[in-house]
C-alpha positions as CSV (number, residue, x, y, z in Angstrom):
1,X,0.0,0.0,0.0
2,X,1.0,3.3,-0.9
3,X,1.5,6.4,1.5
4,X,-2.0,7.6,2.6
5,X,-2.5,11.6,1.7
6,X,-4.4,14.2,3.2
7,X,-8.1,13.3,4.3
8,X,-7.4,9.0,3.9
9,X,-5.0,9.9,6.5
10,X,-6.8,10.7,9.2
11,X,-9.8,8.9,8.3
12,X,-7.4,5.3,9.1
13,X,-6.3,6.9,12.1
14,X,-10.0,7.7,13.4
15,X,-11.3,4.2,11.9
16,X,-8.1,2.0,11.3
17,X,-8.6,-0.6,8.7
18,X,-8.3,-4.1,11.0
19,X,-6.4,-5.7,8.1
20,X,-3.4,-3.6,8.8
21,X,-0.9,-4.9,10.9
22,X,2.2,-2.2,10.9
23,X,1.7,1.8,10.7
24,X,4.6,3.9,10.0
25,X,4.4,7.2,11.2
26,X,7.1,9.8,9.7
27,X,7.8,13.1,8.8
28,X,9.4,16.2,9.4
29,X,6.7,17.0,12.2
30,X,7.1,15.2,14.9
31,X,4.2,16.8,17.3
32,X,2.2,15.3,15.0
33,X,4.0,12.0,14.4
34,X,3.6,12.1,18.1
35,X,0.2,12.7,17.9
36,X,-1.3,10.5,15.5
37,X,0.9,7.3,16.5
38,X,-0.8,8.0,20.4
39,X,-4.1,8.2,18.7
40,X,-3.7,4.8,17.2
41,X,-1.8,3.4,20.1
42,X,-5.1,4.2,21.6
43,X,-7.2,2.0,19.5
44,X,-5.4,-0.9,20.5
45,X,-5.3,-0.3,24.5
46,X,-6.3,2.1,26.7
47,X,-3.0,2.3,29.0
48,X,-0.1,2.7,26.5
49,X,1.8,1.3,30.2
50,X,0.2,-2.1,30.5
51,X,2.3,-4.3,31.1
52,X,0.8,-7.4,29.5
53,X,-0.8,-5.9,26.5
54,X,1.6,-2.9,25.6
55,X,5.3,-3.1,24.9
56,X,7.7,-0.5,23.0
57,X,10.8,-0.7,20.9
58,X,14.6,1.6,20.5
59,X,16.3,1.5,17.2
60,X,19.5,-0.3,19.7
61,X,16.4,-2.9,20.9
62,X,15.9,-4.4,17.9
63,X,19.2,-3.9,16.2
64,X,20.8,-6.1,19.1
65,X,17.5,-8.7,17.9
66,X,15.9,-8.3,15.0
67,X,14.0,-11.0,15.2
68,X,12.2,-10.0,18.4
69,X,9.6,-7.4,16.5
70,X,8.2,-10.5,14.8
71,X,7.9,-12.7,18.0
72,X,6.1,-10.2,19.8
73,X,3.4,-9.1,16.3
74,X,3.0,-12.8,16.6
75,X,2.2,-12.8,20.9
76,X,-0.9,-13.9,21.9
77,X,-2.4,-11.5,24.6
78,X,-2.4,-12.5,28.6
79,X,-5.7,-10.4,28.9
80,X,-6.7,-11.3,25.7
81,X,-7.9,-8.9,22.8
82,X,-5.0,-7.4,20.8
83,X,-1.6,-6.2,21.4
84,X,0.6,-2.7,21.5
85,X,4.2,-2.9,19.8
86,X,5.3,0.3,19.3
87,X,8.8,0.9,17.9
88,X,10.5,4.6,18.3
89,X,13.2,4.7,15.2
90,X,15.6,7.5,14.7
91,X,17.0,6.5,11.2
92,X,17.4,3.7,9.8
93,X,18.6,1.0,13.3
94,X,15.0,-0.5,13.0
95,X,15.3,-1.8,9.1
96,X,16.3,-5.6,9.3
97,X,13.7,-6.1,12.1
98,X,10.5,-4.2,10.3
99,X,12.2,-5.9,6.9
100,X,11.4,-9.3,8.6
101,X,8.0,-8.5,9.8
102,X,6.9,-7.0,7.0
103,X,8.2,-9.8,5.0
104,X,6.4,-12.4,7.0
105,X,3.4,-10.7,7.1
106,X,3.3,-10.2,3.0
107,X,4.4,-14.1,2.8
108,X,1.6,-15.2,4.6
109,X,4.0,-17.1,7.4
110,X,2.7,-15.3,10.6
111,X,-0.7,-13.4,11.7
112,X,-0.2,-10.6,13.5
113,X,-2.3,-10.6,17.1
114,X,-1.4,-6.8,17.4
115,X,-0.9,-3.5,16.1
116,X,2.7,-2.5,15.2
117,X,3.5,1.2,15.4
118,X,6.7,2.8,14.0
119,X,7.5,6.4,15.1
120,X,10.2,7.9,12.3
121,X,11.8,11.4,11.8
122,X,11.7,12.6,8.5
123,X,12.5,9.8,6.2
124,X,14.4,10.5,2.5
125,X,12.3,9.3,-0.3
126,X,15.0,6.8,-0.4
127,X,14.8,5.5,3.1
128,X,14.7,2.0,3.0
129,X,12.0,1.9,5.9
130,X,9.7,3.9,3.6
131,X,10.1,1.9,1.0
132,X,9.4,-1.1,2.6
133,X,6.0,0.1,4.0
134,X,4.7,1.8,0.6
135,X,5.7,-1.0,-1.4
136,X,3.3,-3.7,0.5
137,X,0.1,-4.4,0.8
138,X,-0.3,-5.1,5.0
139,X,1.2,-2.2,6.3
140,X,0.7,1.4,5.7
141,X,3.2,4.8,5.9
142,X,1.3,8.4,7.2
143,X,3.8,10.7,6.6
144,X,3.1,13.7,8.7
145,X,3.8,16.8,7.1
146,X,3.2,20.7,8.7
147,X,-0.2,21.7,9.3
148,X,-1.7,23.9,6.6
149,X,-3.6,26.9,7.6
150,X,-7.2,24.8,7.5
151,X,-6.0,22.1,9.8
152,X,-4.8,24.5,12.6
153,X,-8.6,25.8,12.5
154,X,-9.8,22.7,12.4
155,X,-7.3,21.3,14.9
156,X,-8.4,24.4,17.4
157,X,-12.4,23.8,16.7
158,X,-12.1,20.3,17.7
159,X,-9.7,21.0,20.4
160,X,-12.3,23.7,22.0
161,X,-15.5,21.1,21.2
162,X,-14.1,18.2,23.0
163,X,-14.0,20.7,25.9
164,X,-17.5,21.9,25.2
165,X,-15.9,25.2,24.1
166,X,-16.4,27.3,20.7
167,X,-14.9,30.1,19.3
168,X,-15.7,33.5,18.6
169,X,-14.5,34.2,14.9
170,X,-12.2,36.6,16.0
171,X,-10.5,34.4,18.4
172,X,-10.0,31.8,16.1
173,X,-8.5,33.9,13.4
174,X,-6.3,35.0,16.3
175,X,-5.7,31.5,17.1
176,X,-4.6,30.1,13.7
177,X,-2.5,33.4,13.2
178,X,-0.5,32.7,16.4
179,X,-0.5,28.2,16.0
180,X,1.0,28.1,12.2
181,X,4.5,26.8,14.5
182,X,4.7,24.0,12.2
183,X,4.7,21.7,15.2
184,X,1.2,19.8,16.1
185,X,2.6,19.2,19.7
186,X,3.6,22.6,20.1
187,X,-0.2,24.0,18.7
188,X,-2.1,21.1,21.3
189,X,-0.3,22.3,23.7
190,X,-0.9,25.5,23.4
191,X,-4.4,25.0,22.9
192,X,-4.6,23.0,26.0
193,X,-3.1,25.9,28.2
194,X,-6.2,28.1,27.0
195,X,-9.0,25.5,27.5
196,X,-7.4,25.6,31.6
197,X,-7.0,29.5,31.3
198,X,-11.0,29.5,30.2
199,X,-12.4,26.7,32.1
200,X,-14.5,23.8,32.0
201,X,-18.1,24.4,30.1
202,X,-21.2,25.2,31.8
203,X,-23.0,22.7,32.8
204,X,-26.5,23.6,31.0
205,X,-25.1,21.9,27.9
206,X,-24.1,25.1,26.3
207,X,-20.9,25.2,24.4
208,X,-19.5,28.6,26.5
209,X,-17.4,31.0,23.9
210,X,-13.7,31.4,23.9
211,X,-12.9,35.4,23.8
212,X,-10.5,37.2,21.8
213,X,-9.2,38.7,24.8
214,X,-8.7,34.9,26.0
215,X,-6.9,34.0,22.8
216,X,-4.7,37.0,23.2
217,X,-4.3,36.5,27.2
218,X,-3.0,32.9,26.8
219,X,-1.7,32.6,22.7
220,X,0.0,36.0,22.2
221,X,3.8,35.2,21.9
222,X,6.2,38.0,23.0
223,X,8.5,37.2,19.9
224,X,6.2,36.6,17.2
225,X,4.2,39.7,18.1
226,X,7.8,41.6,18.0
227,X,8.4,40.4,14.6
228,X,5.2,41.1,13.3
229,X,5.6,44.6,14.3
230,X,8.7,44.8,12.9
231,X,7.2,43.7,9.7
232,X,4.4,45.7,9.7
233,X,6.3,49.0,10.2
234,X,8.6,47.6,7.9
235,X,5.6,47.9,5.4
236,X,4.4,51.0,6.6
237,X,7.8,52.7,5.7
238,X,7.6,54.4,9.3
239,X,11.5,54.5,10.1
240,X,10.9,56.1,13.3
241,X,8.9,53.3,14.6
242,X,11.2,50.9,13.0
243,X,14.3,52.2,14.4
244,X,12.3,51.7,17.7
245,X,11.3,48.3,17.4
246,X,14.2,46.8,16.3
247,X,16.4,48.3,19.3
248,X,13.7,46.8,21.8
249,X,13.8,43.6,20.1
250,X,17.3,43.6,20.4
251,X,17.6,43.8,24.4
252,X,14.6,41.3,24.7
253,X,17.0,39.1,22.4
254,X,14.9,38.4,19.6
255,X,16.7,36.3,17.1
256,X,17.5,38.5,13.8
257,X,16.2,35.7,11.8
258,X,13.0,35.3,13.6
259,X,12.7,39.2,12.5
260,X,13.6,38.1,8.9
261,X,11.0,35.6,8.7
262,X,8.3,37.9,10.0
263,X,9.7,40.4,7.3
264,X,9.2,37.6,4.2
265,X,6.0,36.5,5.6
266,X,4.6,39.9,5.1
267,X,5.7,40.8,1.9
268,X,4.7,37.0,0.6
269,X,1.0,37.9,2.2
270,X,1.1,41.1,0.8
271,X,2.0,40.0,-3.0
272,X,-0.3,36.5,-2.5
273,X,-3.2,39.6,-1.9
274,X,-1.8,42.0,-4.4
275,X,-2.0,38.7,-7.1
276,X,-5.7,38.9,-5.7
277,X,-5.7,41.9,-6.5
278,X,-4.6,42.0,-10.2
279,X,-7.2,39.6,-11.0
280,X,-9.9,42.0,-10.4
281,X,-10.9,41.6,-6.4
282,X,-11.0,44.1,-4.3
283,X,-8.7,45.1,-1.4
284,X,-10.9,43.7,1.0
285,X,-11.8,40.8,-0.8
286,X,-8.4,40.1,-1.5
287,X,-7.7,39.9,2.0
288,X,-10.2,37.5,2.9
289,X,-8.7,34.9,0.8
290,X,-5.8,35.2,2.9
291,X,-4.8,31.9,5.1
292,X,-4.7,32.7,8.1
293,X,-6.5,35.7,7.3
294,X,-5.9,39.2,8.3
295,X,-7.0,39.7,11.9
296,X,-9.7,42.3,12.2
297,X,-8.0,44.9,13.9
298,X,-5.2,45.1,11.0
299,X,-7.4,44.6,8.3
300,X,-7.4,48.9,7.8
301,X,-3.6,48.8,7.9
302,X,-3.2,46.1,5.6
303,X,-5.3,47.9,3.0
304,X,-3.3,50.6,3.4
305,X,-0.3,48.9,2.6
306,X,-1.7,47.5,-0.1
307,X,-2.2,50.6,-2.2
308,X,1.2,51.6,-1.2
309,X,3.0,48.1,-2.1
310,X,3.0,48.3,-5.7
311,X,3.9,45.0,-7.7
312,X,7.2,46.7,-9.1
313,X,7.9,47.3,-5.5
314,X,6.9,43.9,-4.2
315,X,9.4,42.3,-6.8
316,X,12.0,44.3,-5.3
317,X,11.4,43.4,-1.6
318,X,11.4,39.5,-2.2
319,X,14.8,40.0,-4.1
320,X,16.2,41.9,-1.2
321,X,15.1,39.3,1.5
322,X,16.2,36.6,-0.4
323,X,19.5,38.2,-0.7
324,X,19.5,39.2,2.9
325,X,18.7,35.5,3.9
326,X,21.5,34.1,2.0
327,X,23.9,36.8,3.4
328,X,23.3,36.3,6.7
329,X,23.3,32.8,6.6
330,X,26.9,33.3,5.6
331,X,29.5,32.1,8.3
332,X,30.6,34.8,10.2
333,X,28.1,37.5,9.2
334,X,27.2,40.3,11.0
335,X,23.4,38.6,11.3
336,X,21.9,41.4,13.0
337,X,23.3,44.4,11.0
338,X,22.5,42.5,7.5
339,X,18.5,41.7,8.8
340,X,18.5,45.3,10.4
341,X,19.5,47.1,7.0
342,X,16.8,44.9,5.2
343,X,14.3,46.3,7.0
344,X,14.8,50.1,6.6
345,X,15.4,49.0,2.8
346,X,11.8,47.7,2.8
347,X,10.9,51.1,4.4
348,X,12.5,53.2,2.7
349,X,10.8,50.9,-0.6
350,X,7.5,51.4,1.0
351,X,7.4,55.5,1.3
């Protein structure tokens, strides 16, 4: 069987086909490797500690034994029901034990009486573990890639449900502005420090609403809020301001390429809405196409911008971050100085 993509994904991990005896669980996320191999280790037992129905697996485990993964997929169950065998794989130290499983299994020579999960890293397309699994027919890859700006919404709406939460609109455009870390463990547990900061539901039944002001209470990061203000005076060509921002950023010792990245990420939002834009939509409407979108109380500054950010002038800016990136990734360069003069450069572009 092939990788599963997108929706089939987690549809088998909600609903796992019973036919499948190995999962392997890579990618360069590993909050939600994490995530989604726990999920399915949860469909198999409820403790992931028992003793007699759960056991787990190191790269030097089964490189000592190979033959042990195979023994225990084959293990009949004390309590009965299935079994837990979850293997935690940094490389490639697994890849003569899950060769021999999944050989067995495709040979017919065993039956598996349990689940087999394998938690990877981000495997090369020429990984022999990956090729194993999306070559045959009785296992499965779920490569685990960074959430796209629709699955951070949906990941916060379910979060907030199964806590007989909602939120308003404008705290979940706040929230998928300030979860796009590219890490599911890092957005849950984010999440999961607001649900405690807003408390349980009521207990009339009533899904009770998650605030803006909650959002920005629990969600709003010192750093990325410092880089987004960088950026946004950056845009607004206000040198003043900028000056300003980037010296207090600098004694709260925000990284200079944390600064850069909030820099590109504007001007790429800015010429995604600008392409918008050219097509015929207007400001506003070219804005709300946005993912995340613009939150509410920027959406007057952003038009602004965007009358001032001509597509001549847009050019100009991604050239000059890209050559600012490359410079101060140089070793030995003056980071700070090199993002610092990018900045005013995109001012001084904006006025």
């Amino acid at each position: 069987m092939t990788a599963l993509k997108g929706k089939a994904i987690e549809a088998f991990v909600a609903r796992r086909d019973p036919s499948i005896a190995a999962v392997l669980i890579y990618g360069p996320d590993n909050g939600l490797v994490r995530d989604r191999a726990t999920r399915l280790a949860k469909t198999v037992v409820n403790d992931l500690n028992d003793p007699f129905n759960a056991i787990e697996f190191t790269d030097a485990d089964l490189k000592a034994e190979p033959a042990k993964l195979v023994d225990e997929a084959c293990a009949l169950s004390f309590m009965g029901g299935e079994r837990l065998i979850r293997v935690r794989s940094q490389g490639e130290g697994t890849s003569e034990a899950l060769k021999l499983l999944v050989s067995a299994l495709d040979g017919g020579s065993i039956a598996a009486n349990g689940l087999t999960v394998v938690e990877a890293g981000d495997l090369a397309k020429s990984s022999a573990i990956r090729k194993l699994f999306e070559q045959s027919n009785k296992v499965v890859a779920l490569p685990c890639y960074a959430d796209a700006p629709q699955d951070v919404r949906a990941l916060a709406q379910s979060v907030a449900a199964d806590n007989g939460l909602r939120f308003s609109p404008e705290a979940l455009d706040f929230a998928c502005a300030q979860l796009g870390t590219g890490d599911r463990g890092i957005s849950l547990s984010e999440l999961e420090k607001l649900m405690l900061f807003v408390g349980p539901a009521d207990g009339d039944g009533q899904a009770r609403e998650i605030s803006l002001d909650d959002a920005s209470a629990v969600l709003n990061d010192p750093v990325n809020q410092a880089g987004d203000n960088i950026a946004h005076l950056a845009s607004d060509g206000d040198m003043k301001g900028l000056s300003e921002a980037l010296y207090r950023s600098s004694l709260a010792g925000v990284s200079s390429i944390s600064i850069l990245r909030g820099l590109q990420r504007q001007i790429l939002r800015l010429s995604t809405a600008a392409g918008h834009m050219a097509t015929g939509d207007s400001p506003q409407a070219a804005m709300k196409k946005l993912r995340p979108p613009v939150f509410f109380m920027e959406q007057k500054r952003f038009e602004r911008q965007l009358v001032r950010w001509t597509e001549n002038k847009l050019a100009r800016a991604s050239q000059l971050l890209l050559e600012a990136e490359l410079a101060a990734k140089t070793t030995g360069a003056p980071q700070n100085e090199i993002v610092e003069r990018a900045a005013f450069r995109l001012a001084s572009l904006a006025r």
